[in-house]
Biopython code that builds the backbone (N, CA, C, O; Angstrom):
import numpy as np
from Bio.PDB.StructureBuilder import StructureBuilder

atoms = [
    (1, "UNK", "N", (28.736, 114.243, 106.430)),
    (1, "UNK", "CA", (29.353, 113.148, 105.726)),
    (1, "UNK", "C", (30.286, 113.657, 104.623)),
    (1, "UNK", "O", (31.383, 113.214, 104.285)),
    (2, "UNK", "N", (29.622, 114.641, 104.167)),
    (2, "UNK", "CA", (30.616, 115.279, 103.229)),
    (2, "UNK", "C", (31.930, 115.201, 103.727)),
    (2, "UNK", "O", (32.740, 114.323, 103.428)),
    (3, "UNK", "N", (32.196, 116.513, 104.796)),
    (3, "UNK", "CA", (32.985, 116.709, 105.146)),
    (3, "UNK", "C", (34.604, 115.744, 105.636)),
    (3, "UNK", "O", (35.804, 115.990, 105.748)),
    (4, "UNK", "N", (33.493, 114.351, 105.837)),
    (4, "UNK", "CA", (34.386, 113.195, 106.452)),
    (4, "UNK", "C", (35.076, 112.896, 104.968)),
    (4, "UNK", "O", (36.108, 112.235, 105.082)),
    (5, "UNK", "N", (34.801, 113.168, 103.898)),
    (5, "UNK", "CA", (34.955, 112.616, 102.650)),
    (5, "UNK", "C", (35.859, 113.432, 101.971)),
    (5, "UNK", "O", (36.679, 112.944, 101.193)),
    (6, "UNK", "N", (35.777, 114.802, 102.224)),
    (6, "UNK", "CA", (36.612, 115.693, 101.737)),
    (6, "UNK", "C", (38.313, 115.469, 102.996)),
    (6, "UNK", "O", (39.444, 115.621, 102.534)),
    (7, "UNK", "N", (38.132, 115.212, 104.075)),
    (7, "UNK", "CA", (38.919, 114.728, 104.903)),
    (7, "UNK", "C", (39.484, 113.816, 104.424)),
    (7, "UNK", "O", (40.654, 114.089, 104.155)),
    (8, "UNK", "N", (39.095, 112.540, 104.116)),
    (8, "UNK", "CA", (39.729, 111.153, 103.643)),
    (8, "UNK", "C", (40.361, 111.468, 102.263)),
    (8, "UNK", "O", (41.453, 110.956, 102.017)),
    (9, "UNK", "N", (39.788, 112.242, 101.368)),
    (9, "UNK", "CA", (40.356, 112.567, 100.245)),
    (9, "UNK", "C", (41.785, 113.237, 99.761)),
    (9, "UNK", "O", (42.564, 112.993, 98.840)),
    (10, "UNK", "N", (41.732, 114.544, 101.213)),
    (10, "UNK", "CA", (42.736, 114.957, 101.625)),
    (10, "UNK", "C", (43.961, 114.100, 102.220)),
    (10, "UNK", "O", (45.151, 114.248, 101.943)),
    (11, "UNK", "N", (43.487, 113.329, 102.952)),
    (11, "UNK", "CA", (44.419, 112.309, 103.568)),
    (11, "UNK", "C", (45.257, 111.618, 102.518)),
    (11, "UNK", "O", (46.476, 111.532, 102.362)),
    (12, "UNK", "N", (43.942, 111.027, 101.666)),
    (12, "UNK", "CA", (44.664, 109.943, 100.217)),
    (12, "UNK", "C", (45.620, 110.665, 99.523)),
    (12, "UNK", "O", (46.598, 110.196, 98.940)),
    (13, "UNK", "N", (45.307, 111.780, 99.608)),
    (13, "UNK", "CA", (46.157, 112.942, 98.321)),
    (13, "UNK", "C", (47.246, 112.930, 98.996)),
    (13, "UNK", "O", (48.199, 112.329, 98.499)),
    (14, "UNK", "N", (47.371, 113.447, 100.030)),
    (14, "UNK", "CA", (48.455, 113.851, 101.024)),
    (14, "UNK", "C", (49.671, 111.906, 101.099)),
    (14, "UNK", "O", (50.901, 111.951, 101.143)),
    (15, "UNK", "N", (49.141, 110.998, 101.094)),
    (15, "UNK", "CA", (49.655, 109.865, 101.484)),
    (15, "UNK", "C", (50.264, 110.092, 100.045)),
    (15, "UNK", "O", (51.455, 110.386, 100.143)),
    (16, "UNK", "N", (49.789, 110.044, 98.645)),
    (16, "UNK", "CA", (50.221, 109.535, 97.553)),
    (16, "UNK", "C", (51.205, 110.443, 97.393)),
    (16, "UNK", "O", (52.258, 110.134, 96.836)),
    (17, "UNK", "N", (51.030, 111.341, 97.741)),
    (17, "UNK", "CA", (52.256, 112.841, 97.532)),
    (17, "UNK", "C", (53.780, 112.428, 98.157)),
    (17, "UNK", "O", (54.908, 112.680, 97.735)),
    (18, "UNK", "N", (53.329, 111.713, 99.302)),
    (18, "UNK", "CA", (53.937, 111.396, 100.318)),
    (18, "UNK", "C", (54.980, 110.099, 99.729)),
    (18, "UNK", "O", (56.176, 109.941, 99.974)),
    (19, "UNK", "N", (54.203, 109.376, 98.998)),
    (19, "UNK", "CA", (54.927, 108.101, 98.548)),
    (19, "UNK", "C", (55.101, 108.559, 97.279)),
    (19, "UNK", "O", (55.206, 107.569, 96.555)),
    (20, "UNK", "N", (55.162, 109.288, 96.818)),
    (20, "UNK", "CA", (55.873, 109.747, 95.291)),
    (20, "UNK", "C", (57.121, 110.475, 95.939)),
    (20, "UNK", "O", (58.290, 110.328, 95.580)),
    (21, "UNK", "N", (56.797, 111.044, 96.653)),
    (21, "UNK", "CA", (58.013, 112.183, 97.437)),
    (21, "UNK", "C", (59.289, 110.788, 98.218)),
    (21, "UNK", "O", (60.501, 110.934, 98.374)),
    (22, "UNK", "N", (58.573, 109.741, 98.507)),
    (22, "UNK", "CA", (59.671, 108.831, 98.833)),
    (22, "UNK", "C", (60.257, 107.782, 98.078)),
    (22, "UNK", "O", (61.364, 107.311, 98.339)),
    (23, "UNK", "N", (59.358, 107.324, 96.925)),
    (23, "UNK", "CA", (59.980, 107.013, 96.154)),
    (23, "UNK", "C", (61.363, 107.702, 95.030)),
    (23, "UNK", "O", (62.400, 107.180, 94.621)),
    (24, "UNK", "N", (60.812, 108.959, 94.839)),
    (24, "UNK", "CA", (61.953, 110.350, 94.681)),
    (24, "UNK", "C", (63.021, 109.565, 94.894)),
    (24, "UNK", "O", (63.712, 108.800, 94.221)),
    (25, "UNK", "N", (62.973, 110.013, 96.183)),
    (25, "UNK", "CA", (64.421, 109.786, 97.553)),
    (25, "UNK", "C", (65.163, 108.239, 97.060)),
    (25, "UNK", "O", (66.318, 108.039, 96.684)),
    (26, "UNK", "N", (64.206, 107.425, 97.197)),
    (26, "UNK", "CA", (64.678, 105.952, 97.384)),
    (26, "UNK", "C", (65.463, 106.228, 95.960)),
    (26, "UNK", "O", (66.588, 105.729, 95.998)),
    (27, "UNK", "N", (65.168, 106.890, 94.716)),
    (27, "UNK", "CA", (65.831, 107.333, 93.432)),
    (27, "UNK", "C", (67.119, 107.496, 93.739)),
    (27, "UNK", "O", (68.088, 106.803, 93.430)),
    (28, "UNK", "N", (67.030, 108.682, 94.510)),
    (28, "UNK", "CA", (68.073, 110.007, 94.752)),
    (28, "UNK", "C", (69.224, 108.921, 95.698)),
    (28, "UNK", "O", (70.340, 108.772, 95.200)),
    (29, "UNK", "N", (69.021, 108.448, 96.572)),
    (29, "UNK", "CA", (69.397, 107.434, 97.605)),
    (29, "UNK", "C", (70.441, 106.524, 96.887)),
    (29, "UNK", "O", (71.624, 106.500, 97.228)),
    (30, "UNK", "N", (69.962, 105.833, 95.945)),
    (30, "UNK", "CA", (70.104, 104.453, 95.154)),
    (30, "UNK", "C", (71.555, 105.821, 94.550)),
    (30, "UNK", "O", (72.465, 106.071, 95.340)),
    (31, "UNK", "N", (71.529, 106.267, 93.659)),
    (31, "UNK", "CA", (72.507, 107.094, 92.542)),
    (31, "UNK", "C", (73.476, 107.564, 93.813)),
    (31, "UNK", "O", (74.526, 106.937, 93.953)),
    (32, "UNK", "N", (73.276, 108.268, 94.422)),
    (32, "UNK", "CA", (74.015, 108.558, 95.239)),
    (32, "UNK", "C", (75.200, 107.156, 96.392)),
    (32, "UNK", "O", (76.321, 107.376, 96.850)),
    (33, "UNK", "N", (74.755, 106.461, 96.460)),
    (33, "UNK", "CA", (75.400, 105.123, 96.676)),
    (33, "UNK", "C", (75.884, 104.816, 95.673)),
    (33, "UNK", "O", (77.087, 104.572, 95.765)),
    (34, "UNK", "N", (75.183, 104.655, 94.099)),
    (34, "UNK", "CA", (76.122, 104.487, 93.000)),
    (34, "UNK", "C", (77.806, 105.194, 92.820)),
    (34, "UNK", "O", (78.976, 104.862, 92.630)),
    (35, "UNK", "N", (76.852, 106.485, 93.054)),
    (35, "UNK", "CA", (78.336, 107.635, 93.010)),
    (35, "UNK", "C", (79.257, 107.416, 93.940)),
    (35, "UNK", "O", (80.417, 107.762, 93.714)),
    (36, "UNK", "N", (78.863, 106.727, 95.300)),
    (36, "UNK", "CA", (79.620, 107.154, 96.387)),
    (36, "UNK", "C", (80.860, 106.162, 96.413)),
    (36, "UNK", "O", (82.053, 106.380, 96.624)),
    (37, "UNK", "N", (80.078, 104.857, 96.088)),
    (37, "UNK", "CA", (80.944, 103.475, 95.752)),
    (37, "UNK", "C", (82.073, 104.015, 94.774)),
    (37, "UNK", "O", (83.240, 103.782, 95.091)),
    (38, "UNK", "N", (81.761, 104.853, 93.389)),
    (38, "UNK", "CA", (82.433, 104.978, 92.156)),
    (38, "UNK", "C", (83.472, 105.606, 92.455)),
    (38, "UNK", "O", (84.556, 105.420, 91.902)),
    (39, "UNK", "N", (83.154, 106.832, 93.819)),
    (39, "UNK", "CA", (84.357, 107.960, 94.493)),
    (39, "UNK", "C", (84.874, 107.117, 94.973)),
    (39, "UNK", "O", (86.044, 107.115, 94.591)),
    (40, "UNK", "N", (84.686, 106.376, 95.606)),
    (40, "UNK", "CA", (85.366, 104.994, 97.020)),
    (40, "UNK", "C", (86.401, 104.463, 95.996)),
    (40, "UNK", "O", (87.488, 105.019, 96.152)),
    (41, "UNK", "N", (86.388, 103.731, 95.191)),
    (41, "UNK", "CA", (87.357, 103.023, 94.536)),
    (41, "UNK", "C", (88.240, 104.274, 93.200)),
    (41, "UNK", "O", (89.293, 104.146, 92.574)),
    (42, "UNK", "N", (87.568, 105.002, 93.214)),
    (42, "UNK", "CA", (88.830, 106.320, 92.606)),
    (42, "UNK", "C", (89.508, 106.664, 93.433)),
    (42, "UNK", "O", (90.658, 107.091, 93.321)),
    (43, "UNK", "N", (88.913, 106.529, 94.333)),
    (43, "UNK", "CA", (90.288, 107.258, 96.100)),
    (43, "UNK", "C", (91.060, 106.066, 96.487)),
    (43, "UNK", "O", (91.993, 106.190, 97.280)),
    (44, "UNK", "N", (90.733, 104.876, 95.971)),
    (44, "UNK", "CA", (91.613, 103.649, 96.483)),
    (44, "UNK", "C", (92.635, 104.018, 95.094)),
    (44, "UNK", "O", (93.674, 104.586, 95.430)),
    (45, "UNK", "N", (92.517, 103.824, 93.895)),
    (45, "UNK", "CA", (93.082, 103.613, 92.657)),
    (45, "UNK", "C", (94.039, 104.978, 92.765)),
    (45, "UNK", "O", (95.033, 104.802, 92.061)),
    (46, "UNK", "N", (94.057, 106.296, 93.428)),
    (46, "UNK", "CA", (94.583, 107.356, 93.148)),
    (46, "UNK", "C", (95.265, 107.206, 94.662)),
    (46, "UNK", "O", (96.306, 107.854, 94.769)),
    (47, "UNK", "N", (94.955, 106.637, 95.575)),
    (47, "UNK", "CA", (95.981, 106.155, 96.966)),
    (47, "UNK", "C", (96.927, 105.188, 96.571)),
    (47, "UNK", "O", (98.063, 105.505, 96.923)),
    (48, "UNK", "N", (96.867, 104.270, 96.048)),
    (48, "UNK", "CA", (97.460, 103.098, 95.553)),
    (48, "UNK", "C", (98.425, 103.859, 94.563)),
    (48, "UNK", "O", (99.620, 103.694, 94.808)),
    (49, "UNK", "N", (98.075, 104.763, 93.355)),
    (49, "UNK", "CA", (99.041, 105.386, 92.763)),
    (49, "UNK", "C", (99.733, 106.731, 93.453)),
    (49, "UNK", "O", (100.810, 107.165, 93.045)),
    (50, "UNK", "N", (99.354, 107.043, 94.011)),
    (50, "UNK", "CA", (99.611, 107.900, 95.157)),
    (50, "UNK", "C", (101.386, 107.257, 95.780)),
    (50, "UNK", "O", (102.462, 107.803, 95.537)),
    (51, "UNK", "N", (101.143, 105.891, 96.661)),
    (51, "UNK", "CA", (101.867, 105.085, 97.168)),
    (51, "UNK", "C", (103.373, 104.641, 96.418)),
    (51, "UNK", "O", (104.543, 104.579, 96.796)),
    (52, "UNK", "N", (102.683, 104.391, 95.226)),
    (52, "UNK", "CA", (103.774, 104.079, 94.153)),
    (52, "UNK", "C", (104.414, 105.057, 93.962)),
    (52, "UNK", "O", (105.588, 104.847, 94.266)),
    (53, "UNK", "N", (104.189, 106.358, 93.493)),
    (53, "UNK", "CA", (104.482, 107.398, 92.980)),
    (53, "UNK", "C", (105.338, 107.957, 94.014)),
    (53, "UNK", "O", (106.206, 108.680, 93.524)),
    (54, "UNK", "N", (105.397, 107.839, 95.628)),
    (54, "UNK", "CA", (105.774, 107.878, 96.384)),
    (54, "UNK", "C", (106.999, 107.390, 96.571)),
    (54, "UNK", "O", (108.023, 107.977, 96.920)),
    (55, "UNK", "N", (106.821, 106.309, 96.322)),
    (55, "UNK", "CA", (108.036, 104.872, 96.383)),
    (55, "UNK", "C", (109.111, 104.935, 95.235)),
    (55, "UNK", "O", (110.197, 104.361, 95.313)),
    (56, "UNK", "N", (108.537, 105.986, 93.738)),
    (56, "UNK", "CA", (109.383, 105.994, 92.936)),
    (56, "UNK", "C", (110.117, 106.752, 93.193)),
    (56, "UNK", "O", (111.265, 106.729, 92.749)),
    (57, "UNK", "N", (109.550, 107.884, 94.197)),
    (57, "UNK", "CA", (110.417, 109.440, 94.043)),
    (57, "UNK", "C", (111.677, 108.809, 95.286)),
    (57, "UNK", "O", (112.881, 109.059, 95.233)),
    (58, "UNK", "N", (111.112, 108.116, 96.147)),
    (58, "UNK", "CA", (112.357, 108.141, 97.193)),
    (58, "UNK", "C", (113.522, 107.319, 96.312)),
    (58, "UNK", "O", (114.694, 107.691, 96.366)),
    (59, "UNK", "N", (113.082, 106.091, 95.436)),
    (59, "UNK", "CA", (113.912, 105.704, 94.850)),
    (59, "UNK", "C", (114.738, 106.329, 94.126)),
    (59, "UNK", "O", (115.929, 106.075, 94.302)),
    (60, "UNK", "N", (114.408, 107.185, 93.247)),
    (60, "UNK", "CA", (114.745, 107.977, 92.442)),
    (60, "UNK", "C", (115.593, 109.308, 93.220)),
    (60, "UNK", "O", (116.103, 110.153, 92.484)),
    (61, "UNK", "N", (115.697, 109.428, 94.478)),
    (61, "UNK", "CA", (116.300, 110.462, 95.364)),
    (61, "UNK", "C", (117.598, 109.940, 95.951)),
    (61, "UNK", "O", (118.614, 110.626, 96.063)),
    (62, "UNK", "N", (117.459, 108.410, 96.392)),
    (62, "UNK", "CA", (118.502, 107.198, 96.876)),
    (62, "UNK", "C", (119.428, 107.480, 95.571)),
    (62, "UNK", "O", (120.515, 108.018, 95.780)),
    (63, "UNK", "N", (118.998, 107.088, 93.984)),
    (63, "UNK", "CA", (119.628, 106.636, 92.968)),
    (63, "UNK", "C", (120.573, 108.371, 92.859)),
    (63, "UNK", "O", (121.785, 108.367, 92.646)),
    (64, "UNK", "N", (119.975, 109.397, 92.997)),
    (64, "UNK", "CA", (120.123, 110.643, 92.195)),
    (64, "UNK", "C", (121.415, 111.109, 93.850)),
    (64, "UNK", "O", (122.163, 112.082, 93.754)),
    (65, "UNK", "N", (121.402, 110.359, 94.950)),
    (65, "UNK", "CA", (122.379, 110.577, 95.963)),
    (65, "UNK", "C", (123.654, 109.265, 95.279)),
    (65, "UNK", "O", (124.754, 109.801, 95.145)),
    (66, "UNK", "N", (123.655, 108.057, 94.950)),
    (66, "UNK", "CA", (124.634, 107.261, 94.662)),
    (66, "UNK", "C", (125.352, 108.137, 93.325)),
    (66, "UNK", "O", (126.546, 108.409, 93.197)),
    (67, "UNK", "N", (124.307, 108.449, 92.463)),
    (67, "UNK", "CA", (125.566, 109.096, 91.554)),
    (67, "UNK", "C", (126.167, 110.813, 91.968)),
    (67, "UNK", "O", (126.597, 111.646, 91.169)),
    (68, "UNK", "N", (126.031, 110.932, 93.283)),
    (68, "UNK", "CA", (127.308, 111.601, 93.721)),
    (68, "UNK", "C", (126.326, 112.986, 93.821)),
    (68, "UNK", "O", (127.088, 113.952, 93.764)),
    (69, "UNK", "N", (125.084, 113.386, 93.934)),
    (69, "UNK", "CA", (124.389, 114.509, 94.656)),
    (69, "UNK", "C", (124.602, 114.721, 96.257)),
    (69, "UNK", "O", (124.444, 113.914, 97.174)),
    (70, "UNK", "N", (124.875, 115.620, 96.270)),
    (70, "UNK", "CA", (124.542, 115.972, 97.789)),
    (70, "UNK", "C", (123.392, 116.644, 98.668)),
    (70, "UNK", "O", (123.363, 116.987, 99.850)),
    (71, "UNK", "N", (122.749, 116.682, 97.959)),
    (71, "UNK", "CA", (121.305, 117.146, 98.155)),
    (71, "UNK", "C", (120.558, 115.937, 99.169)),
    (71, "UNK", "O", (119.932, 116.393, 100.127)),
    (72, "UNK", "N", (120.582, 114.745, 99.045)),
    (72, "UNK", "CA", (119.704, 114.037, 99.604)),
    (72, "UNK", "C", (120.509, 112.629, 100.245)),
    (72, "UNK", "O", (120.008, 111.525, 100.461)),
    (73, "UNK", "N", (122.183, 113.161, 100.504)),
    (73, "UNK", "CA", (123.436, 112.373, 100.663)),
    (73, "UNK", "C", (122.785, 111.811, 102.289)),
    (73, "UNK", "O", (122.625, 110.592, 102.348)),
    (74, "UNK", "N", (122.396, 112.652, 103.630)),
    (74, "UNK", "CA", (122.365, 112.349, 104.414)),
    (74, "UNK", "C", (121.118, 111.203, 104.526)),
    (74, "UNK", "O", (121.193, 110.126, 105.117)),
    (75, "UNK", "N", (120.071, 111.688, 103.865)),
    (75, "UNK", "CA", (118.598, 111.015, 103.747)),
    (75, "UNK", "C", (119.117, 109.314, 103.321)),
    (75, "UNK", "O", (118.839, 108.237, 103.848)),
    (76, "UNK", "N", (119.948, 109.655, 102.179)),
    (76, "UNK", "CA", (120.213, 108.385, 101.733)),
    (76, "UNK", "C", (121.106, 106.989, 102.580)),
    (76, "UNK", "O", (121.053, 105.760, 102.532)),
    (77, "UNK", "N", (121.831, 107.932, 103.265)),
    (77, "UNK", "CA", (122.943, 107.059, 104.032)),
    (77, "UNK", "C", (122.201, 106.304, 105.505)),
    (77, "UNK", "O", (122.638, 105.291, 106.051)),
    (78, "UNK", "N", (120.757, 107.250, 106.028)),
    (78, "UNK", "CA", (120.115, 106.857, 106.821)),
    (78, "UNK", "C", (119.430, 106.161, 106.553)),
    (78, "UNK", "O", (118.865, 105.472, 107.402)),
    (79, "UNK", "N", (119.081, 105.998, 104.660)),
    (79, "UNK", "CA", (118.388, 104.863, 104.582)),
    (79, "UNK", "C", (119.026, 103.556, 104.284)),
    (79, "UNK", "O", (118.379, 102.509, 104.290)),
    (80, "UNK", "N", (120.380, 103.620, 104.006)),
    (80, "UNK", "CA", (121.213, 102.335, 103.841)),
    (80, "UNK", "C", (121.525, 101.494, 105.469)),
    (80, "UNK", "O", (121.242, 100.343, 105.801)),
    (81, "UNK", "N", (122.089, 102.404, 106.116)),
    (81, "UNK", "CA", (122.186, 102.184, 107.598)),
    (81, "UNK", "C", (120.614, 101.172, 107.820)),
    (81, "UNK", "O", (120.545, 99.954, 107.656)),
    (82, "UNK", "N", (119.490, 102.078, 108.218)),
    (82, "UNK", "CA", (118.732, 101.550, 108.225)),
    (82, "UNK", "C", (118.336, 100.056, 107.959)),
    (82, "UNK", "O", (117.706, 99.312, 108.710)),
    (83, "UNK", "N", (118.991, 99.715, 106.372)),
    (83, "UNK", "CA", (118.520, 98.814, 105.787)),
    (83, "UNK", "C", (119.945, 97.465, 106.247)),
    (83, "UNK", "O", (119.740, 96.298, 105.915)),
    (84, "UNK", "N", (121.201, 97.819, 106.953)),
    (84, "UNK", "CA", (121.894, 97.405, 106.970)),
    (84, "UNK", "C", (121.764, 96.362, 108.076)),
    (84, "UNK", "O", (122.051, 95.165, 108.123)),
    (85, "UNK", "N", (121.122, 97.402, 109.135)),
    (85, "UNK", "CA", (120.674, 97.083, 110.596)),
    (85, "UNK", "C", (119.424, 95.845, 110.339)),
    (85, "UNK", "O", (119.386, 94.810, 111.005)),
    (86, "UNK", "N", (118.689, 96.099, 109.526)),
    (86, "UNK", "CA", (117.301, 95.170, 108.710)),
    (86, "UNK", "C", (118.375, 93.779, 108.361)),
    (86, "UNK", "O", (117.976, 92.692, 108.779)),
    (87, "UNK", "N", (119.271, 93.804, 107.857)),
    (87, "UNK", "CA", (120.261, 92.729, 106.784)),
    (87, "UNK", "C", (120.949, 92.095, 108.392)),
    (87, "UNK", "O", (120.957, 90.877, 108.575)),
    (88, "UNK", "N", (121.362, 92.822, 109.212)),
    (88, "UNK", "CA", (121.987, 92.253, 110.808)),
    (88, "UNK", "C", (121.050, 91.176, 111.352)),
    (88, "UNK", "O", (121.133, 89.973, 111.599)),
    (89, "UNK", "N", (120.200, 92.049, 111.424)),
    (89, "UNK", "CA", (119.335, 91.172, 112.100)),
    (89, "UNK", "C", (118.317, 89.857, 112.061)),
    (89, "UNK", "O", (117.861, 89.074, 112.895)),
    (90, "UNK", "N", (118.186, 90.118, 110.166)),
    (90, "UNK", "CA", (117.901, 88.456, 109.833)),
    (90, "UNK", "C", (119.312, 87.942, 109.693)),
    (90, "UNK", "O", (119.358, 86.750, 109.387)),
    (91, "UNK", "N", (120.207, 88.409, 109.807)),
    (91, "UNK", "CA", (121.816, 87.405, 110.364)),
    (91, "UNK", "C", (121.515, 86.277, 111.176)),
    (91, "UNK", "O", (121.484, 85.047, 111.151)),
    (92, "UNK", "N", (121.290, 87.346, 111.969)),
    (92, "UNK", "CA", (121.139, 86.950, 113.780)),
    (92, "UNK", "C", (120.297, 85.971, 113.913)),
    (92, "UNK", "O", (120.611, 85.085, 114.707)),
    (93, "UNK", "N", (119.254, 85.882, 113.320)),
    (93, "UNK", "CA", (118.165, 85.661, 113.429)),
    (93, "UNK", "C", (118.308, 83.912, 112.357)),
    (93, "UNK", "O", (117.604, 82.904, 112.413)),
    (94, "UNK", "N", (118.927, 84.077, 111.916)),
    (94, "UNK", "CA", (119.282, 82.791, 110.883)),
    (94, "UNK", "C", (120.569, 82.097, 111.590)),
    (94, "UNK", "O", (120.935, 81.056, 111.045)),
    (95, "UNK", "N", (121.215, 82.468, 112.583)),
    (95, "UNK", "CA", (122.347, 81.826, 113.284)),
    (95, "UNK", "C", (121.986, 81.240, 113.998)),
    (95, "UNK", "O", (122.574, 80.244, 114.420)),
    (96, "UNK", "N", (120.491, 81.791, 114.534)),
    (96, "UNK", "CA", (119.927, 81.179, 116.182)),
    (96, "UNK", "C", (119.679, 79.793, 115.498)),
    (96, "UNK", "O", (119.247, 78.847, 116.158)),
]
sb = StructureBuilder()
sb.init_structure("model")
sb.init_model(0)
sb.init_chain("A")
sb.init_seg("    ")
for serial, (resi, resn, name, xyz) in enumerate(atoms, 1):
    if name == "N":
        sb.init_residue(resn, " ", resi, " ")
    sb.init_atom(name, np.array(xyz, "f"), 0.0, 1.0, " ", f" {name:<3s}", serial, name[0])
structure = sb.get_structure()
């Protein structure tokens, strides 16, 4: 009988170890979702400025070709074209 007792005792010990060791986790778990969310929306906020920052430089490459650079003359003229063909076609598109 002993023995069954030193068994069950072992068991209890072993279970409580067991649920301290998972409560731990469920800790570790929880913060780590905290953090992960906190990275998630710093990578949106630094994409988003990312985007902009993006959008300023081409602007700023268009503007730095009109006052007479030639560095970025061809880039620029493909983007007027571009935008010209864009301006045609809601023409067209407003005649129908």
């Amino acid at each position: 009988m002993s023995e069954l007792t030193e068994i069950v005792d072992s068991l209890e010990n072993r279970i409580s170890r067991l649920l301290h060791k998972y409560e731990n986790l469920k800790q570790v778990h929880s913060s780590l979702e905290t953090e992960m969310t906190t990275v998630k929306e710093e990578n949106q906020r630094l994409a988003h400025k990312l985007e902009g920052s993006s959008l300023e430089v081409q602007n700023l490459k268009a503007a730095n070709a009109m006052l007479g650079s030639t560095e970025f003359k061809t880039e620029t003229k493909l983007k007027l074209n571009s935008l010209i063909r864009e301006i045609d076609q809601c023409i067209v598109q407003l005649s129908e």
